[in-house]
C-alpha positions in Angstrom: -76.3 -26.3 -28.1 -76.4 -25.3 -24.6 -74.1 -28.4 -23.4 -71.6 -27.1 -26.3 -71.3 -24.3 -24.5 -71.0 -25.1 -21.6 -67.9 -27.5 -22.4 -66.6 -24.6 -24.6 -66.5 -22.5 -20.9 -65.1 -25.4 -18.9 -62.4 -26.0 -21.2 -61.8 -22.3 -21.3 -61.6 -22.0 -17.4 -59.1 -25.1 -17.1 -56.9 -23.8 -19.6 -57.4 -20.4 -17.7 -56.4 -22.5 -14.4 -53.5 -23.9 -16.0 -52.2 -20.4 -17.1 -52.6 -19.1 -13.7 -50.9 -22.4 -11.9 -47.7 -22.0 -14.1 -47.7 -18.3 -14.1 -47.8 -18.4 -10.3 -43.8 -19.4 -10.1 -43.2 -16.5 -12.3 -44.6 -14.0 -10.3 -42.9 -14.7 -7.2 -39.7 -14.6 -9.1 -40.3 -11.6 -10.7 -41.7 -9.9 -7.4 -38.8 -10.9 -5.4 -36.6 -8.8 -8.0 -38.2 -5.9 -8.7 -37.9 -5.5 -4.7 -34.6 -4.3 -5.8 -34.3 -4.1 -9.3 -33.0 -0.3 -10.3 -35.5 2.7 -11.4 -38.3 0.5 -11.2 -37.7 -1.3 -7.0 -36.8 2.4 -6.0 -38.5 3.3 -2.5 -39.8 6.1 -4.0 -42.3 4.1 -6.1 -45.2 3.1 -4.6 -46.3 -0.5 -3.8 -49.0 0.0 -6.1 -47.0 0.8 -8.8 -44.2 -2.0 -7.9 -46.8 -4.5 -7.8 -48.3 -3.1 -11.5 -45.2 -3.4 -12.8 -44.1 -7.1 -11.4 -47.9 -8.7 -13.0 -47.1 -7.0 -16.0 -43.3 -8.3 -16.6 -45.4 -12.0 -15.2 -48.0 -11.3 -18.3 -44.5 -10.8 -20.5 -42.5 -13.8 -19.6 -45.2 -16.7 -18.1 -46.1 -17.4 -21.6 -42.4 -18.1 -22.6 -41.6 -20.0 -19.7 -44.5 -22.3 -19.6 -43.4 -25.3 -20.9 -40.8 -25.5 -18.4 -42.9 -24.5 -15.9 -43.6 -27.1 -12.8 -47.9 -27.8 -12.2 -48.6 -26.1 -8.9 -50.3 -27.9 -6.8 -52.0 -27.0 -3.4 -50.2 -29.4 -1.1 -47.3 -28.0 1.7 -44.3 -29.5 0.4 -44.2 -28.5 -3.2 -45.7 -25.3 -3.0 -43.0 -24.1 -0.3 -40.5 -25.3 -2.1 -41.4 -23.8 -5.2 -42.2 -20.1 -3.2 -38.6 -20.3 -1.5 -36.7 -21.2 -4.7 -38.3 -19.3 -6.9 -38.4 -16.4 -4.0 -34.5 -16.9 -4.0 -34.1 -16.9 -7.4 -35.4 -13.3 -8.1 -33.5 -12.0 -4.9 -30.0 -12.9 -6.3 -31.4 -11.1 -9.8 -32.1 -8.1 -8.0 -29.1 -8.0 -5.6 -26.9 -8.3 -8.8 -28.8 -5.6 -10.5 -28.8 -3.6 -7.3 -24.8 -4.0 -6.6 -24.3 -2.0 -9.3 -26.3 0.9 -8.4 -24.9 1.1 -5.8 -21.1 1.0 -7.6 -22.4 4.5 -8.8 -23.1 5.3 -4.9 -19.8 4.6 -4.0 -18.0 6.0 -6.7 -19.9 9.3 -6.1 -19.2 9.0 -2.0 -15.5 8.7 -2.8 -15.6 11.2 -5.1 -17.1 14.0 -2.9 -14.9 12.5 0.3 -11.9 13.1 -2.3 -13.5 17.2 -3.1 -14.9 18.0 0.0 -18.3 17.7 -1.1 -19.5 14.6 1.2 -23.2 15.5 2.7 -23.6 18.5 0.3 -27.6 18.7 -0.8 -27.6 14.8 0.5 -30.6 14.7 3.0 -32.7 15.3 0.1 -33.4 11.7 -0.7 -34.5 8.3 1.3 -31.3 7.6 2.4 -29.0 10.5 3.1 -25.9 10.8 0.3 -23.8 13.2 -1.2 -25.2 15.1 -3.9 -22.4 13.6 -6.1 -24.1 10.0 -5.7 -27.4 11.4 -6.2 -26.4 12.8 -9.4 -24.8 9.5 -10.5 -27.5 7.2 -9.6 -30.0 9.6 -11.1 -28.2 10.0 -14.1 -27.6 6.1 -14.7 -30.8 5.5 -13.9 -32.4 7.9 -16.7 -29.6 6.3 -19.1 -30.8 2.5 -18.3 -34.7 3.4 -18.9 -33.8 5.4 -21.8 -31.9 2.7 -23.6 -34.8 -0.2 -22.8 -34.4 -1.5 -19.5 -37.7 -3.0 -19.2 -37.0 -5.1 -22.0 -33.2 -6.3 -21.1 -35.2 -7.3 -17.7 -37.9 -9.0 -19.4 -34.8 -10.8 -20.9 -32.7 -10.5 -18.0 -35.9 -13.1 -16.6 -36.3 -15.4 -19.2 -32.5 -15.9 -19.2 -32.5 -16.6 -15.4 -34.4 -20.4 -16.3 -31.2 -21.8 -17.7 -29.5 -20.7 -14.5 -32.0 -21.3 -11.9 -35.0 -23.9 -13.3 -38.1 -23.6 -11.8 -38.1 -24.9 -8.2 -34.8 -25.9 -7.6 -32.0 -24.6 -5.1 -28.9 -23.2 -6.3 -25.6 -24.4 -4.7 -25.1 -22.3 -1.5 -21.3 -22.7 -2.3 -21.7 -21.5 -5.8 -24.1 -18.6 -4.9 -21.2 -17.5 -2.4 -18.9 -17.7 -4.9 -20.9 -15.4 -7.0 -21.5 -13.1 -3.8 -18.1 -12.5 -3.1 -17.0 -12.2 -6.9 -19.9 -9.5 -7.9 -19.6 -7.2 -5.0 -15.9 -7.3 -5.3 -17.0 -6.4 -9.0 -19.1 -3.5 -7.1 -16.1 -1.9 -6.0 -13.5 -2.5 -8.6 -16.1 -0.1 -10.7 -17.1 2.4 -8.1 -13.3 3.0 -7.4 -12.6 2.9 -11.4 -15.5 5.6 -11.9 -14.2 7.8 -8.8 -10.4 7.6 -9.8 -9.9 11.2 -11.7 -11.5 12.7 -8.5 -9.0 10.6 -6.6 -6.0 12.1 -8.7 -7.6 15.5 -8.4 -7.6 14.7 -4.5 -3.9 14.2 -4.5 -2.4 16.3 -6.8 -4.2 19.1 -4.8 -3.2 18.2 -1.1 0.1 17.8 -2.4 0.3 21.1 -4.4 -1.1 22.4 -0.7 1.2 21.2 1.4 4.1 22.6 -0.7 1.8 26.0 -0.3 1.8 25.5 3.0 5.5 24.8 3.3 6.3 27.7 1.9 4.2 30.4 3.5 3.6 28.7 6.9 1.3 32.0 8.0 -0.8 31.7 5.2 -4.3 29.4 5.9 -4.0 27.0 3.4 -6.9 25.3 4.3 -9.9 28.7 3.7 -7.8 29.5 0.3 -7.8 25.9 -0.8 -11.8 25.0 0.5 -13.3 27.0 -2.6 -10.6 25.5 -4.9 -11.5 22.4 -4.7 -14.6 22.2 -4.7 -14.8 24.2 -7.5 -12.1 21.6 -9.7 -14.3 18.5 -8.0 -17.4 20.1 -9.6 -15.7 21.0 -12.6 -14.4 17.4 -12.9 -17.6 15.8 -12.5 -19.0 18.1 -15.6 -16.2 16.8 -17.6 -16.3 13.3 -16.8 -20.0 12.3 -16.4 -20.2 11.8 -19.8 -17.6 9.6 -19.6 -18.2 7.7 -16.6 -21.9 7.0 -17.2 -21.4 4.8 -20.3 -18.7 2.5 -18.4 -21.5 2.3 -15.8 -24.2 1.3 -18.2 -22.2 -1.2 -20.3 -21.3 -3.2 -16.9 -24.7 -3.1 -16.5 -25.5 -4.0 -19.9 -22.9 -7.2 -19.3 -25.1 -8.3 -16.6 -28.5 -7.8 -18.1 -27.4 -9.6 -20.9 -25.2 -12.4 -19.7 -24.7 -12.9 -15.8 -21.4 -14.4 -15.7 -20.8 -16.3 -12.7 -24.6 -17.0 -12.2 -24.9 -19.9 -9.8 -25.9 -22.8 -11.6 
């Protein structure tokens, strides 16, 4: 009876062993993106809490991805390589995930460059921003958690393995390619976002200067000031609604298929 048992514990602890050996690849994956993954790799969340959440999307996905999962083994070579790929792996997750917040930055920078609004209320956070940005990357965020985004990452994760298997490099020429494509992607949707602020911009410096050419004595500039910020502000209550769900469904397309992903 007492041998039974304890065979029953040692097979217990090596399948525990295993579990732990093949869920050790996932975790460094997983940690390396929620360094920068929105809402969730924020600087204003704690390490503690980071760290919470990256063993509890490992708990989610190890299972799934065990199979496929290389035996980790204590000796230099291997184990490097598997921490560096798998380390790389989850950066280029997160830096995709992360170019796109900050799309919402730049759209709200060149919106409140375009209304006069740059630096207004922007101290307030980790790095200093216009309050427009603030608003947008708020707002975004709140609409991605909302609508589930721990569970397109948790997919978002297990679909990374048929784009980067465990423990392998990805081509450095491919992984530019995908670099250069996705922040261009970055900026073609900040500057789409940020465009009726950009028209608002013009038609009003234009409408001034044909103020101004009129009445040269009167100061354009101190009538004009409250006017536009005013119409920016007005703009942004009008089209935030708007603007938000073009945000979120580019962010949906990468979540749920990462075109480009170096293979």
């Amino acid at each position: 009876m007492t041998a039974d048992i304890f065979q029953m514990l040692d097979n217990v602890s090596t399948g525990m062993a295993d579990i732990a050996a093949s869920s050790f690849g996932v975790f460094i994956r997983v940690g390396a993106m929620m360094a920068l993954a929105p809402a969730f790799g924020e600087q204003v969340v704690p390490v503690r809490v980071r760290l919470a959440l990256t063993l509890a999307f490992t708990a989610i996905t190890a299972p799934a991805v065990a199979p496929i999962m290389p035996v980790t083994t204590l000796a230099p070579g291997p184990l490097v390589t598997l921490v560096t790929a798998e380390a790389l792996a989850g950066l280029v997750l997160g830096i995709g995930l992360r170019l796109l917040t900050i799309a919402l930055q730049i759209a709200g920078t060149i919106a409140a460059q375009a209304t006069s609004l740059s630096q207004f209320f922007g101290g307030a956070g980790v790095d200093p921003q216009p309050a427009m940005s603030q608003i947008l990357v708020m707002a975004g965020l709140a609409l991605a958690v909302t609508l589930g985004l721990h569970v397109t990452l948790a997919e978002l994760i297990l679909l990374s393995y048929q784009f980067f298997p465990p423990a392998r490099f990805p081509d450095a020429a491919s992984l530019a390619e995908w670099g250069v494509a996705h922040v261009a992607r970055a900026f073609t949707l900040a500057f789409t976002l940020a465009m009726p602020f950009v028209i608002l911009s013009l038609i009003f410096y234009v409408a001034l200067g044909a103020i101004n050419k009129a009445m040269p004595q009167l100061m354009v500039a101190f009538v004009g000031a409250p006017a536009i910020t005013w119409a920016g502000l007005a703009v942004l209550f009008l089209t935030a609604p708007l603007m938000l769900p073009i945000w979120h469904e580019a962010f949906l397309g990468f979540l749920h298929a990462p075109e480009g992903l170096p293979r």
